[in-house]
LOFI-414936 format. One record per residue: residue in one letter; x, y, z of N, C-alpha, C, O, CB in turn. Coordinates in Angstrom, 1 decimal. Glycine has a CB too. Layout:
 residu   n.c1   n.c2   n.c3  ca.c1  ca.c2  ca.c3   c.c1   c.c2   c.c3   o.c1   o.c2   o.c3  cb.c1  cb.c2  cb.c3
      a      X      Y      Z      X      Y      Z      X      Y      Z      X      Y      Z      X      Y      Z
...
END
This chain:
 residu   n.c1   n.c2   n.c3  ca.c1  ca.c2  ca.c3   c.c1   c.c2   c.c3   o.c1   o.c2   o.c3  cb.c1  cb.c2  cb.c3
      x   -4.3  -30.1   12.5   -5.5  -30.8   12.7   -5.3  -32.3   12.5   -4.3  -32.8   11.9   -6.7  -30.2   11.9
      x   -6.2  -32.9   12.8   -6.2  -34.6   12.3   -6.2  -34.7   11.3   -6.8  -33.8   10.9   -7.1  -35.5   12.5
      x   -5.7  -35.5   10.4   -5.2  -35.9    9.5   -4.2  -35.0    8.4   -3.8  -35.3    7.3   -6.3  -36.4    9.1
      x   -3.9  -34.1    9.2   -2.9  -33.6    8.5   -2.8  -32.2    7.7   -2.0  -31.7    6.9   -2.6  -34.4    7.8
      x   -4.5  -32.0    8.5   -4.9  -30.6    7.4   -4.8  -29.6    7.9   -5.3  -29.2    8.9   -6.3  -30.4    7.0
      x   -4.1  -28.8    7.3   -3.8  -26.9    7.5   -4.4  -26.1    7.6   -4.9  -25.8    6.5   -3.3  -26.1    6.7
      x   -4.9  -25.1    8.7   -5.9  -24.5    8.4   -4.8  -23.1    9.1   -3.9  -23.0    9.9   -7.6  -25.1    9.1
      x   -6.0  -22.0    7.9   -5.5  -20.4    8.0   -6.7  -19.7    8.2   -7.8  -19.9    7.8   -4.7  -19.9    6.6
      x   -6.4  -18.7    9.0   -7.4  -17.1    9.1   -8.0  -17.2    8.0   -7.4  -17.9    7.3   -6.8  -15.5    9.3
      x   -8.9  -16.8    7.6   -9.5  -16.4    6.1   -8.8  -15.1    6.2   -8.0  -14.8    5.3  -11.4  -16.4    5.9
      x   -9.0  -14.4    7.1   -8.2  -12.8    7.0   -6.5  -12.7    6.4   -5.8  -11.9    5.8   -8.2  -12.1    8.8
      x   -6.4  -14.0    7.0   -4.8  -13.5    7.0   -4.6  -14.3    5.3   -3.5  -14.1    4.6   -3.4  -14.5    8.8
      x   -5.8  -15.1    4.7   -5.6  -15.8    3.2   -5.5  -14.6    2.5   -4.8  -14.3    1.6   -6.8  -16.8    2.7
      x   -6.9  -13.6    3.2   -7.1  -12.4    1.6   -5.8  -11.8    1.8   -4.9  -12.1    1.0   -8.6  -10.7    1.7
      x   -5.6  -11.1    2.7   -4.1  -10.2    2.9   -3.5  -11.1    2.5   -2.9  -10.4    1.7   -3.5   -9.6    4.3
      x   -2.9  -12.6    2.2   -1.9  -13.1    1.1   -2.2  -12.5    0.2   -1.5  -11.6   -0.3   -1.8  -14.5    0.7
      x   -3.3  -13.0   -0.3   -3.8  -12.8   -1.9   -3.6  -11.4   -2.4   -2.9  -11.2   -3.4   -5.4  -13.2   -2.1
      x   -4.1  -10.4   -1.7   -4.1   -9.1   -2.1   -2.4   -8.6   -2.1   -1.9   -8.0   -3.0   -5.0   -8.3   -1.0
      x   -1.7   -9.0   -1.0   -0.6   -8.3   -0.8    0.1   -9.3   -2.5    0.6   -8.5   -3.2    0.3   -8.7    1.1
      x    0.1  -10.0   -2.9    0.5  -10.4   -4.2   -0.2  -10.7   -5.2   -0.2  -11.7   -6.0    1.2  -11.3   -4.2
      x   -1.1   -9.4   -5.2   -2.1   -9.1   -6.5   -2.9  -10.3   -7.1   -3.2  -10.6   -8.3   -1.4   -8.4   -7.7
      x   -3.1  -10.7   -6.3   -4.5  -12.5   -6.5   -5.7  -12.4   -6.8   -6.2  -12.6   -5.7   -5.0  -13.4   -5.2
      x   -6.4  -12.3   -7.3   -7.8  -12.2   -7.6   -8.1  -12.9   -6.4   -7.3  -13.9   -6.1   -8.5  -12.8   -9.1
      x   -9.4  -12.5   -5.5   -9.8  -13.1   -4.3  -11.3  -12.9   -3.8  -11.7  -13.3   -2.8   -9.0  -12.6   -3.3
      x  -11.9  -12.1   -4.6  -13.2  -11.6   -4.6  -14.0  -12.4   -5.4  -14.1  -12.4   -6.6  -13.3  -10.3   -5.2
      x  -14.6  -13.2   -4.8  -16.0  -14.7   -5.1  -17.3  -13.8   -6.1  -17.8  -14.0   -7.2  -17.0  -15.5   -2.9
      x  -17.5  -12.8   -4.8  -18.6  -11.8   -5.8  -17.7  -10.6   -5.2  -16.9  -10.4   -4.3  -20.6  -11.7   -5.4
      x  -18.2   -9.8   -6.4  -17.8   -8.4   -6.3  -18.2   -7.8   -5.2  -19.4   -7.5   -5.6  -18.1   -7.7   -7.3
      x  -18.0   -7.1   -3.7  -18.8   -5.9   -3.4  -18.7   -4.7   -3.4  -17.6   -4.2   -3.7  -19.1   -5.8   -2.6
      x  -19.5   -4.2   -3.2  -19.0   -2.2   -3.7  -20.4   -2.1   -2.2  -21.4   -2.6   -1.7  -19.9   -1.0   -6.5
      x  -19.2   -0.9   -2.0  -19.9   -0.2   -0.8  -20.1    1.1   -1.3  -19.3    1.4   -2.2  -19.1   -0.2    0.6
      x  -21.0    2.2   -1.0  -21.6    3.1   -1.9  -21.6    4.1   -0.2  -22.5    3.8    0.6  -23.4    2.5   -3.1
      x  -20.7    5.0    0.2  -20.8    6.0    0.9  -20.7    7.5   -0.1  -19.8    8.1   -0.8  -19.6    5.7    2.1
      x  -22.3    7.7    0.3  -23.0    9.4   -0.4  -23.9    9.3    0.7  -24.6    8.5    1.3  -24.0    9.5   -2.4
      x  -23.6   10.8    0.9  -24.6   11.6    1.4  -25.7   11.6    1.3  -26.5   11.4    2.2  -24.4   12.4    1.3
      x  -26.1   12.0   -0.6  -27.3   12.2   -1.5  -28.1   10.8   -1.0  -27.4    9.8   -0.8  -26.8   12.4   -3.3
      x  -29.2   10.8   -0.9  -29.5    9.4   -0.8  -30.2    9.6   -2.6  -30.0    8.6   -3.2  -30.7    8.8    0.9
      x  -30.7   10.2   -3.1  -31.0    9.6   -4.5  -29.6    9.4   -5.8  -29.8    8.9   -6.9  -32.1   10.7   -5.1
      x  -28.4    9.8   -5.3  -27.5    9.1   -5.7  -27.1    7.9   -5.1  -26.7    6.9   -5.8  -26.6    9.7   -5.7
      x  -27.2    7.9   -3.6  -26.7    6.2   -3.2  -28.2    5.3   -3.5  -27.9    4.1   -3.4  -26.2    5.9   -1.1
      x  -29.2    5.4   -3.8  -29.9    4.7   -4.2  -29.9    4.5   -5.3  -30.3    3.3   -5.4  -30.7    4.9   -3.9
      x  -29.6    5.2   -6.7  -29.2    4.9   -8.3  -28.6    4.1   -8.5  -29.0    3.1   -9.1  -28.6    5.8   -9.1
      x  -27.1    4.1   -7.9  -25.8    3.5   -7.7  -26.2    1.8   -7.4  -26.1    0.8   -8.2  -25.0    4.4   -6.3
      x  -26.6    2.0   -6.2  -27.5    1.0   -5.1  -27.5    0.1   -6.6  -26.6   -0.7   -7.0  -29.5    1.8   -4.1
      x  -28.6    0.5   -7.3  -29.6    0.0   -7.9  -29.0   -0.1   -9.4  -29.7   -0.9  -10.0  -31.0    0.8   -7.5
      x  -28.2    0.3  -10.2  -27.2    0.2  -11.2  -26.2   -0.8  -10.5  -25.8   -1.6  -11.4  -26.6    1.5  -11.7
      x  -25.8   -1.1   -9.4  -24.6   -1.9   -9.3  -25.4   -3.3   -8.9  -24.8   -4.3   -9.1  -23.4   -1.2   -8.2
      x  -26.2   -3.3   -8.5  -27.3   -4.7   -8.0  -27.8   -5.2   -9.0  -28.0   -6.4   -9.0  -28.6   -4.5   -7.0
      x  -28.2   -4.4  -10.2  -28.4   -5.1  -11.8  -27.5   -5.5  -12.4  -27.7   -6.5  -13.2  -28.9   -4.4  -12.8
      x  -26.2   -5.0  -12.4  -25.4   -5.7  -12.8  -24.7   -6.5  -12.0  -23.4   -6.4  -12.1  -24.9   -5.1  -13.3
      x  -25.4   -7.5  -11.0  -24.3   -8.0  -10.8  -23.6   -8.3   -9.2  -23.1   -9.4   -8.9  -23.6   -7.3  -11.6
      x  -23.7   -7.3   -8.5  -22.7   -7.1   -7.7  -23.8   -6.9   -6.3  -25.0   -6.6   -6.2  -21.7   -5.8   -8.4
      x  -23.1   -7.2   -5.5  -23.1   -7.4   -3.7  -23.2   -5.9   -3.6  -22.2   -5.2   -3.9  -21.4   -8.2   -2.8
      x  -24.4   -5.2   -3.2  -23.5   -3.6   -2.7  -24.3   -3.6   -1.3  -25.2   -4.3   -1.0  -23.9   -1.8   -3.8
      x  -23.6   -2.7   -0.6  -24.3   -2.1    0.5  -24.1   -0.6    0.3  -23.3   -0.3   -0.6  -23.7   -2.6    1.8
      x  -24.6    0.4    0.9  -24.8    1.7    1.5  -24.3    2.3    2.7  -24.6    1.8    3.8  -26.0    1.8    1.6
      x  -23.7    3.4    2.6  -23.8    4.3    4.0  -23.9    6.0    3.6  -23.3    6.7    2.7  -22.2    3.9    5.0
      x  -24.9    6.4    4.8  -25.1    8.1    4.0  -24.3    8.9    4.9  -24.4   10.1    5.1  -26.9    8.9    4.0
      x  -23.6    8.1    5.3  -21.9    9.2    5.9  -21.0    8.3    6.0  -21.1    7.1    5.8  -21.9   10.1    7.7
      x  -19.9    8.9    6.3  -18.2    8.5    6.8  -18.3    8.0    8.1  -17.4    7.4    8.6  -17.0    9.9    7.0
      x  -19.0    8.0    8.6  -18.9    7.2    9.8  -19.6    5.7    9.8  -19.1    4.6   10.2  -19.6    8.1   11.0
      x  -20.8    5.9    9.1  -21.1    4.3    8.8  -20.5    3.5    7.7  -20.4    2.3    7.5  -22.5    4.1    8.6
      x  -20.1    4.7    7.0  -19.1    3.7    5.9  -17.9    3.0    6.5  -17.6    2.0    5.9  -18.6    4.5    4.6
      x  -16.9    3.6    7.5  -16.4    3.1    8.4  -16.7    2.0    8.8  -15.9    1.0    8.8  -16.3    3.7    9.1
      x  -17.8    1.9    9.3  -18.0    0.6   10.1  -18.2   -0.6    9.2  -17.9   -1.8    9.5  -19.3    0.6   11.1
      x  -18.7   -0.2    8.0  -19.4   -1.5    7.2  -18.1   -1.3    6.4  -18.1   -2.3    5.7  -21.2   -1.3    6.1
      x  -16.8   -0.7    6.2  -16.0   -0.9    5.4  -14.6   -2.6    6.5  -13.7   -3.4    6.0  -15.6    0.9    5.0
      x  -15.0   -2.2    7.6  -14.3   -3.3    8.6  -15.1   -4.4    8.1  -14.6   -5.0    7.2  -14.4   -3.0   10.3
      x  -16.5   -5.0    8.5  -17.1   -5.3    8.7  -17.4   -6.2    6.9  -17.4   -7.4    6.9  -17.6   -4.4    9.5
      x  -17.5   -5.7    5.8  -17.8   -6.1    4.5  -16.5   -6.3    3.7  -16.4   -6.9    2.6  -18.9   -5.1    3.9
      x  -15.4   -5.7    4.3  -14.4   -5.4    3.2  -14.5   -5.7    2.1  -14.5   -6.8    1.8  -13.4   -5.8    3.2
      x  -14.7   -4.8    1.3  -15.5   -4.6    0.1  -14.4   -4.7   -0.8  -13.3   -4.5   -0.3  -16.3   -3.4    0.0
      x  -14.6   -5.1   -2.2  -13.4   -4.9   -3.5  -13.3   -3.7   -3.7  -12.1   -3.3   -4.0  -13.8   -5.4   -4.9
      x  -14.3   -2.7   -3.6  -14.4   -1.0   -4.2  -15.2   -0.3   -3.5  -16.3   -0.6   -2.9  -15.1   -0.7   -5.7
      x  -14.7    0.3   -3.4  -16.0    1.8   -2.3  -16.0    3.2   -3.4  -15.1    3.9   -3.8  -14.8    2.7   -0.2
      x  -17.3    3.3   -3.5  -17.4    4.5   -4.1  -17.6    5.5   -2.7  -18.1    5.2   -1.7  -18.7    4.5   -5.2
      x  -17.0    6.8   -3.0  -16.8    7.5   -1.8  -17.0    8.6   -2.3  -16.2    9.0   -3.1  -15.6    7.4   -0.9
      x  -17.9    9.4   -1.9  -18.0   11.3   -2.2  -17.4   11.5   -1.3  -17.3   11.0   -0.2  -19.5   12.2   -2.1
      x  -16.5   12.8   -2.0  -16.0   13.6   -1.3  -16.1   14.2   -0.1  -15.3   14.2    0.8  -15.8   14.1   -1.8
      x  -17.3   14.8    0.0  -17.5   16.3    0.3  -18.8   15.1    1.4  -19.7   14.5    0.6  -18.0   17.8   -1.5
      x  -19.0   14.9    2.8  -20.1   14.8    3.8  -19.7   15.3    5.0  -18.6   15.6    5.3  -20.7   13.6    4.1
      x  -21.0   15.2    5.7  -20.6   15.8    6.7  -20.1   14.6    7.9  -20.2   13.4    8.1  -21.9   16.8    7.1
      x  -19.4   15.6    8.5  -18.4   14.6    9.3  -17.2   14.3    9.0  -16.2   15.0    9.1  -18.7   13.5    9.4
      x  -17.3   12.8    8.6  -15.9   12.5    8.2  -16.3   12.7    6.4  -17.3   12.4    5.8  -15.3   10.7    8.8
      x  -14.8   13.5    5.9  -14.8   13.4    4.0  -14.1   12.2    3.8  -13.3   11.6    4.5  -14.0   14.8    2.9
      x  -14.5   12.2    2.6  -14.0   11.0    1.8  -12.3   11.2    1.8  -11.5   10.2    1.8  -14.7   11.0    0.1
      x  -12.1   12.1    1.9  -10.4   12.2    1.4  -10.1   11.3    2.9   -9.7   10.2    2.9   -9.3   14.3    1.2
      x  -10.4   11.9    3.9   -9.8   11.4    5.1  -10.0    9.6    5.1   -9.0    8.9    5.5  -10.6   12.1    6.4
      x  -11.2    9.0    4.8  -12.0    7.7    5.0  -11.1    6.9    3.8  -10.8    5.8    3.9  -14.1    7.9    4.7
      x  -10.7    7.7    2.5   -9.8    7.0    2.0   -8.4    7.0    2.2   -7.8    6.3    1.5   -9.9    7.2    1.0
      x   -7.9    7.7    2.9   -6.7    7.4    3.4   -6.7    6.2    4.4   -5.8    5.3    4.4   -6.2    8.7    4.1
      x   -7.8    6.2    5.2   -7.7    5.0    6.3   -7.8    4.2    5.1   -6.8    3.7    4.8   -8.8    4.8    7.7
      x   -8.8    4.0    4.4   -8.6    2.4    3.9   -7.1    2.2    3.4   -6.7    1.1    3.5   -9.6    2.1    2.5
      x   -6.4    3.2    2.9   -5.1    3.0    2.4   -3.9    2.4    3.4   -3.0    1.7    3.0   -4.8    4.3    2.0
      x   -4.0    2.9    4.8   -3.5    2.4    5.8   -4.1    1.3    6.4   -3.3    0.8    7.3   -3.4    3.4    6.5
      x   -5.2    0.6    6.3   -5.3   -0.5    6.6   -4.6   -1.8    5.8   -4.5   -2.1    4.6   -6.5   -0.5    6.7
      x   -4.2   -2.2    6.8   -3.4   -4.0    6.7   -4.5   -5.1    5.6   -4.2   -5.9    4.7   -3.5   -5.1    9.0
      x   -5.7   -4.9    5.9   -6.5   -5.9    5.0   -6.9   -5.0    4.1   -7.0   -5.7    3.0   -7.7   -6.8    5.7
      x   -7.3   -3.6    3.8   -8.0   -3.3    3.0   -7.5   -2.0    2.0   -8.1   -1.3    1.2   -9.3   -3.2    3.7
      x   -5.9   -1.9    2.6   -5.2   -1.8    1.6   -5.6   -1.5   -0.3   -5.8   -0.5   -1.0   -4.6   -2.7    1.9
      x   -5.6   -3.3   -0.6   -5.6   -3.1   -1.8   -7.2   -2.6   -2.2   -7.4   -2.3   -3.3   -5.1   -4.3   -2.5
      x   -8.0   -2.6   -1.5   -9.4   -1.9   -1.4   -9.3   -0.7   -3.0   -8.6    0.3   -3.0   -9.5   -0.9    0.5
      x  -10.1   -1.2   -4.0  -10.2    0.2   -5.1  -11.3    1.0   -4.8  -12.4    0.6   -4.6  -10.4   -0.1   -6.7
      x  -10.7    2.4   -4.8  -11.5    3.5   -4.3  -11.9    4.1   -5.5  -11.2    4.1   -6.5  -10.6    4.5   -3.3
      x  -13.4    4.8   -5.7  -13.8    6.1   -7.0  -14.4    6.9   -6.0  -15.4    6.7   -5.3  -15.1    5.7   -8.6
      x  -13.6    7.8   -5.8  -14.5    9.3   -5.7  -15.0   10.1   -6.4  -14.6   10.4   -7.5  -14.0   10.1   -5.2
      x  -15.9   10.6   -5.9  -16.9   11.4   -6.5  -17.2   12.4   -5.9  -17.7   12.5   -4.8  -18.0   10.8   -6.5
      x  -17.0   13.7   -7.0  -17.2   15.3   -6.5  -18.3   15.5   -7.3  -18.6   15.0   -8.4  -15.9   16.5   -6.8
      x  -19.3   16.6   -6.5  -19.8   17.9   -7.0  -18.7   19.1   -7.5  -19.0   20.1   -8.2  -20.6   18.5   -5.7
      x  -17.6   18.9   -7.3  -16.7   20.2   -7.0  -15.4   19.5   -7.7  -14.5   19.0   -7.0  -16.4   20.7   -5.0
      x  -15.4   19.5   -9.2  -14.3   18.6   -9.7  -13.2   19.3  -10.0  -12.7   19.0  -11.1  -14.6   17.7  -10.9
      x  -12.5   20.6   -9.0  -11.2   21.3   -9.2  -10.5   20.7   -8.9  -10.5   19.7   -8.0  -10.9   22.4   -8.7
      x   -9.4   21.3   -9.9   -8.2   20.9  -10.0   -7.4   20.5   -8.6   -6.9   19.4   -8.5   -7.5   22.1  -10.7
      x   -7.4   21.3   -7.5   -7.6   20.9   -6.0   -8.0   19.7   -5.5   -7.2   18.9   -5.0   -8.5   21.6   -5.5
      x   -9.3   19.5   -5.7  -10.0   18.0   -5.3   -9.5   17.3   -6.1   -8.9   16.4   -5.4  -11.5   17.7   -5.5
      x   -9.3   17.1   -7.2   -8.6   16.0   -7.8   -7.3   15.5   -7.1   -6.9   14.4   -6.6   -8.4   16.5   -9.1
      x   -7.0   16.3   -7.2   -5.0   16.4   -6.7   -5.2   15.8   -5.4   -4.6   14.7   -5.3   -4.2   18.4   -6.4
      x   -6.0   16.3   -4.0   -6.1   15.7   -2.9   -6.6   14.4   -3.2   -5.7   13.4   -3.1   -6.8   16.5   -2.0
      x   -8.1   14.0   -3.6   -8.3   12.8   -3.9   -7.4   11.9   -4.3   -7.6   10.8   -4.0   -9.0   12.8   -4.6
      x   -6.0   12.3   -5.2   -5.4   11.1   -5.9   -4.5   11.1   -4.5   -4.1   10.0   -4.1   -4.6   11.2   -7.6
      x   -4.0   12.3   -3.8   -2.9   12.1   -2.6   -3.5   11.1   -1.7   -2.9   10.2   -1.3   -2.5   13.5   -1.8
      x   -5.0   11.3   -1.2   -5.6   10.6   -0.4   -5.3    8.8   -0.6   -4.8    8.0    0.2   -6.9   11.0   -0.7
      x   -5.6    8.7   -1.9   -4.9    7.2   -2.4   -6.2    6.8   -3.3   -6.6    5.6   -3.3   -4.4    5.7   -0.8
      x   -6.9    7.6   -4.1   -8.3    7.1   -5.0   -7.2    6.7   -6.4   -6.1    7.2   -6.8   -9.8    8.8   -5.3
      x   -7.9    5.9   -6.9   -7.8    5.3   -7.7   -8.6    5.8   -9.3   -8.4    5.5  -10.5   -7.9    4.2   -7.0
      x   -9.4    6.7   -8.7  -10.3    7.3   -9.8  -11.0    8.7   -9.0  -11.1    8.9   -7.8  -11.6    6.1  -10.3
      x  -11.3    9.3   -9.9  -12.1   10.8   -9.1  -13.8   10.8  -10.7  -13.5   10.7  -11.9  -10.2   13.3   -9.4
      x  -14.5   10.8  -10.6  -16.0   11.6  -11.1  -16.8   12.1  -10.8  -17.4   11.8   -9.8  -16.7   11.3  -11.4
      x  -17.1   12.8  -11.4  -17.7   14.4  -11.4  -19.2   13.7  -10.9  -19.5   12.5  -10.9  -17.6   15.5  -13.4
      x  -20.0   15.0  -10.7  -21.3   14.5  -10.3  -22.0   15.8  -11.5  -21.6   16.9  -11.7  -21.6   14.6   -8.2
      x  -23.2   15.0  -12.2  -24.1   14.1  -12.1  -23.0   12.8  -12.3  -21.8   13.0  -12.6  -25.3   14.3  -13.3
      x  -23.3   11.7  -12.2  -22.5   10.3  -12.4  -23.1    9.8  -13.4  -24.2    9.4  -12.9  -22.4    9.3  -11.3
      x  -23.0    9.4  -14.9  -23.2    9.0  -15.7  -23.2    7.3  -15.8  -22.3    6.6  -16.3  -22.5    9.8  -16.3
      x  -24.2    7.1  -15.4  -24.4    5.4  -15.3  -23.4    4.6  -16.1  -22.7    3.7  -15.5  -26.0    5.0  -15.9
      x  -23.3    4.8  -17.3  -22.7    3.9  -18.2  -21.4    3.6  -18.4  -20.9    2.6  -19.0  -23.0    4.2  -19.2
      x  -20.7    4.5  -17.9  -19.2    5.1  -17.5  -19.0    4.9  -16.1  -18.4    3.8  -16.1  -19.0    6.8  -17.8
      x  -19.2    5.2  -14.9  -19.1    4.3  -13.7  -19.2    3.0  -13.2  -18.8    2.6  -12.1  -19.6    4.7  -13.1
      x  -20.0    2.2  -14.4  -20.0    0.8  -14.6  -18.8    0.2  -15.4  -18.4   -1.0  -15.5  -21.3    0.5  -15.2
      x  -18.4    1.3  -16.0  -17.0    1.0  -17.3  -15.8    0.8  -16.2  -15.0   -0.2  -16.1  -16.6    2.8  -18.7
      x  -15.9    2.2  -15.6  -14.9    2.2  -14.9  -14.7    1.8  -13.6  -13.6    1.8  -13.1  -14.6    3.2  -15.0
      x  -15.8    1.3  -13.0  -15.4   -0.4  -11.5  -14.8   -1.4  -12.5  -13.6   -1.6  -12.6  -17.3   -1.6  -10.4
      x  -15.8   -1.8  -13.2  -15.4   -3.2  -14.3  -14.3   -3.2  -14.3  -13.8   -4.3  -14.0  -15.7   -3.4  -15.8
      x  -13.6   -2.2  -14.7  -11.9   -1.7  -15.1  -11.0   -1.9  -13.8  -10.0   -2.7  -13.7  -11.8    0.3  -15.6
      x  -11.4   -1.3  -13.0  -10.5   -1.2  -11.5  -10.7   -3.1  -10.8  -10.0   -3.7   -9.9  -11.5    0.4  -10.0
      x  -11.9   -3.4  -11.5  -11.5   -4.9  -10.8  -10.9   -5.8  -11.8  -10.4   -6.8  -11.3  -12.9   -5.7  -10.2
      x  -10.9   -5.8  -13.3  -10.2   -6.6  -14.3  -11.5   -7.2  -15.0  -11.4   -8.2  -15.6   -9.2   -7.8  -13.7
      x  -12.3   -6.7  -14.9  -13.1   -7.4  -15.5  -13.8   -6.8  -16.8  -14.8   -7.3  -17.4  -13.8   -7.8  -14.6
      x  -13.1   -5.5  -17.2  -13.4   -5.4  -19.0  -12.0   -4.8  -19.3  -11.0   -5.2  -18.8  -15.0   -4.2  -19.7
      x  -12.2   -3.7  -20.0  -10.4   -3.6  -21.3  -10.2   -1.8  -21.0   -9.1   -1.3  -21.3  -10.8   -4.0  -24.0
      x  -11.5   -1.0  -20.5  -10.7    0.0  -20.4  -11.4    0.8  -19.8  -12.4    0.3  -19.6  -10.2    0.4  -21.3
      x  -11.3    1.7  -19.6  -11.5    3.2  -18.8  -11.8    4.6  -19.4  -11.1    5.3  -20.0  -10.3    3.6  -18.1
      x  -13.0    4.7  -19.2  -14.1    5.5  -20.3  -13.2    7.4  -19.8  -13.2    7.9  -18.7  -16.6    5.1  -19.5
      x  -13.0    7.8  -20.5  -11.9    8.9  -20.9  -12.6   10.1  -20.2  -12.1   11.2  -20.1  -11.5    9.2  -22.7
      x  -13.4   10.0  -19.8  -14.1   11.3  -19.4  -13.8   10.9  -17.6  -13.7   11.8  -16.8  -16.2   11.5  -20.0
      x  -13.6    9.5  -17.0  -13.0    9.7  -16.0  -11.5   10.2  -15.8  -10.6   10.2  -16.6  -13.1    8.7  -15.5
      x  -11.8   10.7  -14.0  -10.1   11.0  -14.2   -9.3   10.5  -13.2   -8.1   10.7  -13.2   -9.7   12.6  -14.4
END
């Protein structure tokens, strides 16, 4: 440009940043794909008091779209909807070029030994049980983005 100034994609800046672990997130967002809508609305509404950018989707298919679209720091993702599951919806984020380093918590009704195991193959970064214990799912995003010291033991 005139006078000598460089300009880059913003897309192709985060994928620097992420691909060599950069803090790059201005505000936090969390995208919240549940089925339940009185869990995506708790969630909703615990992560917006504290703090944070969220949006919603009550399936895999619109969390798809808003997950292109918002690329979010964290997606909370239930397992278990209809259509597309979470195991599948977190594998794509895992195979995506920008949203890769994307941190995933899934969340079961159904916390066997099974779901666990697929969830972590899928590429989650965390698995919790449902009911979701407000105080401890706030422990443990804080944790997955750097921003407190640890990871409340009843996650797994």
């Amino acid at each position: 440009t005139k006078g000598g100034h460089r300009r880059i994609l913003k897309e192709d800046f985060d994928f620097f940043l992420k691909k060599n672990n950069m803090p790059f997130f201005l505000k936090n967002k969390i995208l919240i794909v549940e089925d339940d809508k009185s869990i995506r609305d708790g969630l909703h509404e615990l992560f917006e008091a504290n703090g944070f950018e969220v949006a919603t989707a009550e399936n895999g298919f619109y969390g798809g779209m808003q997950l292109e679209k918002l690329r979010p720091a964290i997606v909370i993702l239930d397992i278990v909807m209809p259509g597309l599951d979470g195991f599948w919806i977190c594998e794509c984020i895992r195979k995506h070029p920008y949203l890769g380093g994307t941190k995933v918590i899934m969340l079961t009704g159904y916390p066997s030994a099974e779901n666990i195991k697929k969830a972590k193959e899928s590429g989650a970064d965390c698995v919790i049980a449902k009911p979701v214990d407000n105080a401890m799912i706030l422990k443990t995003t804080e944790k997955l983005l750097g921003l407190s010291a640890e990871i409340s033991p009843n996650s797994t």
